[in-house]
C-alpha positions in Angstrom: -75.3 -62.6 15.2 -72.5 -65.0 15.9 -70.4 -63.2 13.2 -71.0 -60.0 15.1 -70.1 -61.5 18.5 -67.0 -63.2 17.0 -65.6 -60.1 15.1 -66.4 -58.1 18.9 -64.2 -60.8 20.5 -61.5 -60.6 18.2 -61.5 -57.0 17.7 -60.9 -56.4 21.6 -57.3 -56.9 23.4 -58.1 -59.9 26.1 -57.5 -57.4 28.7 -59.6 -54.6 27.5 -62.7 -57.5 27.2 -61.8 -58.2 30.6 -63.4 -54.7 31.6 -66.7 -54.9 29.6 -67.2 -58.5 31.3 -66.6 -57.1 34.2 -69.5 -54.8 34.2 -71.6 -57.3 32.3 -71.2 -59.6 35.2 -72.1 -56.9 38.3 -75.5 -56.1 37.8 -76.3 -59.9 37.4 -74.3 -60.7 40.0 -76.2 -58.3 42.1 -79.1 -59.5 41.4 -78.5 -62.9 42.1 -77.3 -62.2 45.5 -80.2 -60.0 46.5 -83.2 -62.6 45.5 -81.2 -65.3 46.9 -79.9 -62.9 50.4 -76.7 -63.9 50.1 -74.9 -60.6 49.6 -75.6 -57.5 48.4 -72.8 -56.1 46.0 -74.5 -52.6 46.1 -73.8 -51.9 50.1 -70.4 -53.1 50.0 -68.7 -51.5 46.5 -71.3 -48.3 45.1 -69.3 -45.0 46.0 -70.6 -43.5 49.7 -68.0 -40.5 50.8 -68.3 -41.2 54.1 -67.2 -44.5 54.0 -64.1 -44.1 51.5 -62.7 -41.6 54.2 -63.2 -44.2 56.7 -60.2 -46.6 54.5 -62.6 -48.0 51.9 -61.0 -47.2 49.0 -61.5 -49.7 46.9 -65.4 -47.7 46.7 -63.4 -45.2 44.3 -63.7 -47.8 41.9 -65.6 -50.7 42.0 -69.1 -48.4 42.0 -68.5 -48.0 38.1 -69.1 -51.6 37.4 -72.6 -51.2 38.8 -75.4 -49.9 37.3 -78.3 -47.9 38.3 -81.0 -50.4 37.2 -81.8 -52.8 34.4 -82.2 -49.7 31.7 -79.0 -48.3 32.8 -77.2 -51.6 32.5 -78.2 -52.6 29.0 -77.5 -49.0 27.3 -74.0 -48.6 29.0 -73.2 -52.3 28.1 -74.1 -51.5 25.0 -71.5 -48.6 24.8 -69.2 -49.5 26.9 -68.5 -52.5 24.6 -68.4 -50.7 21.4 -66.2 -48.2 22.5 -63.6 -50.1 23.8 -63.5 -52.2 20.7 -63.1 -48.4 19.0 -60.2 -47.7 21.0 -58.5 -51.3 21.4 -57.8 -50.6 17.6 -54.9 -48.3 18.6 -55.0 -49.1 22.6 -53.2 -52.0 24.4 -55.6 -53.8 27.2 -53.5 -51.8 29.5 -53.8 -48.7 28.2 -57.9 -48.6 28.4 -57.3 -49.9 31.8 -55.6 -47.0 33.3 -58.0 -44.6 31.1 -60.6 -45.7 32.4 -59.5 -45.9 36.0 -58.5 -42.0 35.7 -61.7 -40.9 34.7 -63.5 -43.2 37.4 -61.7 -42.4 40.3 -61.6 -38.4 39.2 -65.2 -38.7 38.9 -65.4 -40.5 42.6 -63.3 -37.9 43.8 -65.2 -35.2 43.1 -68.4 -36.7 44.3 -65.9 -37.7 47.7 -64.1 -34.1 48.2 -67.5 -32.5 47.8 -69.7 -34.4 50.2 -67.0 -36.1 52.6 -69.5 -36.6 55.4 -72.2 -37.7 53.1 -73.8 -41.7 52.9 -75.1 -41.3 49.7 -74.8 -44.6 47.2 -73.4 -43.7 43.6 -73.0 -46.5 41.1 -72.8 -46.6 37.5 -69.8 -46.1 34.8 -71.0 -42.5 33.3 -67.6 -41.0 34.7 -65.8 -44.1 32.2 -68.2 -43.6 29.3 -67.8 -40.0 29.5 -64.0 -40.1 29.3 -64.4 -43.1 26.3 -66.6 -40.5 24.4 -64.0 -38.1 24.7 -61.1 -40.0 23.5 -63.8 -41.0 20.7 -64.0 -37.9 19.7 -60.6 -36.5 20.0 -59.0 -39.4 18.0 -61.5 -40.4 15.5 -63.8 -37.2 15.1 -63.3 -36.6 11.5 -64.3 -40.2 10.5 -68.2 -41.0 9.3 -70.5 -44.1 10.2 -74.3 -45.5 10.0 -75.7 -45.1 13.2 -79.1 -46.9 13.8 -82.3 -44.6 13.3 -80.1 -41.7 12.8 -78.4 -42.7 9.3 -74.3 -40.9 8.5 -72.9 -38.9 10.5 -69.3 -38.2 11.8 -67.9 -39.3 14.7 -68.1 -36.2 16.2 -71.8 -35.7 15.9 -72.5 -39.2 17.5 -70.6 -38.7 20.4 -72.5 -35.4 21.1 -75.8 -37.5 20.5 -74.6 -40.2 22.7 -73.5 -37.8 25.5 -76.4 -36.2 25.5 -78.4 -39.1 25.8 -75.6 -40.7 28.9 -76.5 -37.4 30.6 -80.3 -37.6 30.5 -79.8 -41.0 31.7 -77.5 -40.1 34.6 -79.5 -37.5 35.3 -82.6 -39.2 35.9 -80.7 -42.0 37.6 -78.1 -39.8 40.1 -79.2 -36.1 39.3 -77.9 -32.8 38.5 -74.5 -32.9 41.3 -73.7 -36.8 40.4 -73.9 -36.5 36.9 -71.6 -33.1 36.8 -69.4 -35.6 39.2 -69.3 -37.4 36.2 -68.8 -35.3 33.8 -65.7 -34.1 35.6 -64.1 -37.5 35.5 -64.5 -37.8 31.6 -62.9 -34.3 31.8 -60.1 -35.7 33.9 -59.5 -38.6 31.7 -59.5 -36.6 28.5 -57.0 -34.1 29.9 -55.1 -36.8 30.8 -54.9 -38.4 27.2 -53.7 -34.6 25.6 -51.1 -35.0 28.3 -50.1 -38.4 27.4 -50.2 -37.1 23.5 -48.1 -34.1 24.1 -44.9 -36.7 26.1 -45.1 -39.2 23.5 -44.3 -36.0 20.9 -42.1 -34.8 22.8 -40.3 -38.2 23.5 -40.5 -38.3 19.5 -38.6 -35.1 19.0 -36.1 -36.3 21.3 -35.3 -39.5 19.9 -35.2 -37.9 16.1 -32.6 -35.1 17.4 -30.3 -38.3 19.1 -30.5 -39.3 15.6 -29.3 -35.9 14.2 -26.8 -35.6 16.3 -25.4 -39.3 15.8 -26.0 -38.8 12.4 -23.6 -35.6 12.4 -20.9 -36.9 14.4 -20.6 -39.8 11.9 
C-alpha cells in the first residue's frame, strides 16, 4: 500500500496533487464544520444561480470540490486521483489546472444561464471528471489495462464504463438537468483540448517552414 501511495505521489506534478488534495480535503472539511457549527462550506461555495449573478463568482468554481455525500466523495476521489496521474504523464500541473477549470465553470454556466433566478445548491466535480474522461479517451484510447472485476480492456471501453457509472451517480445525486449541466462542461473542456491540439500543429508547421525558408536562403 505504501508503494502504491508513493508511486501516486511521484507520478503526479506537485501542482496537479494540489487539485486532488483539494477535494480530498472539502468534504471533511465540511463535515467538521457542520458537527462542530462553526461553518458550513456547503452554503457559502456549492453553485446557486441566483447568487453568482448577485457577484459571487467564485461559486462557479469552488462547488466542484464538494461532493454530494460520503458515496460520492470516495468514488470521485477515487477517479479523480487516477486520472490526473494519467494525464500528468504528458500534462504540466498547470495545464490540468486550466482543464479542469474549463470544464467546471462551462458546466456552472450552463446550470447559471439556464436557471438565473434559481436557489438551487449544486456541488460535486462530475463537470471535471467528465472532461478528464474525455481527454482519457481522446489521448490514450487505443491503449489496454486490468480493470478490477472487469479484467482487459482498452482505454476506450473503461471510460465508457466509467461515464456511465459518473452519470448514474450524478443522476441520483443532482438529476436529469444537473447532470446534462455536467455533461456539457466535459463537452466544453474536450472541445477545448482539440482546439489547443489543432494551435500547437499549427504553431509546428510554422516553425518547420521558418526553418525551410532559413534553410533556403543559406
Amino acid at each position: 500500500m505504501k508503494t502504491v501511495f508513493h508511486d501516486f505521489i511521484g507520478s503526479v506534478p506537485r501542482s496537479s496533487l494540489l487539485l486532488v488534495l483539494c477535494y480530498a480535503l472539502g468534504f471533511p472539511l465540511a463535515q467538521a464544520g457542520h458537527y462542530t457549527h462553526t461553518f458550513d462550506l456547503y452554503s457559502g461555495l456549492t453553485l446557486c444561480p441566483a447568487l453568482v449573478w448577485k457577484g459571487q463568482a467564485w461559486r462557479l468554481v469552488a462547488y466542484a470540490f464538494l461532493p454530494n455525500g460520503v458515496v460520492d466523495w470516495a468514488v470521485s476521489l477515487f477517479w479523480l486521483g487516477t486520472l490526473v496521474a494519467v494525464m500528468g504523464r504528458n500534462w504540466s500541473g498547470v495545464e490540468v489546472w486550466i482543464y479542469c477549470l474549463v470544464a467546471t465553470v462551462a458546466g456552472a454556466l450552463v446550470v447559471a444561464l439556464a436557471q438565473p433566478h434559481s436557489f438551487v445548491s449544486v456541488a460535486g466535480n462530475g463537470a471535471m471528471l467528465f472532461g478528464l474522461l474525455a481527454a482519457w479517451y481522446r489521448l490514450y484510447g487505443r491503449e489496454r489495462l486490468i480493470l478490477l472485476g472487469f479484467g482487459e480492456l482498452s482505454v476506450r471501453q473503461a471510460v465508457l464504463l466509467v461515464t456511465f457509472i459518473e452519470i448514474l451517480i450524478s443522476l441520483f445525486c443532482l438529476g436529469w438537468f444537473v447532470t446534462l449541466a455536467m455533461m456539457c462542461g466535459g463537452g466544453a473542456a474536450w472541445l477545448y483540448l482539440v482546439l489547443r491540439g489543432k494551435h500547437a500543429l499549427n504553431r509546428r508547421s510554422q516553425v518547420l517552414d521558418s526553418e525551410r525558408i532559413a534553410r533556403l536562403e543559406l
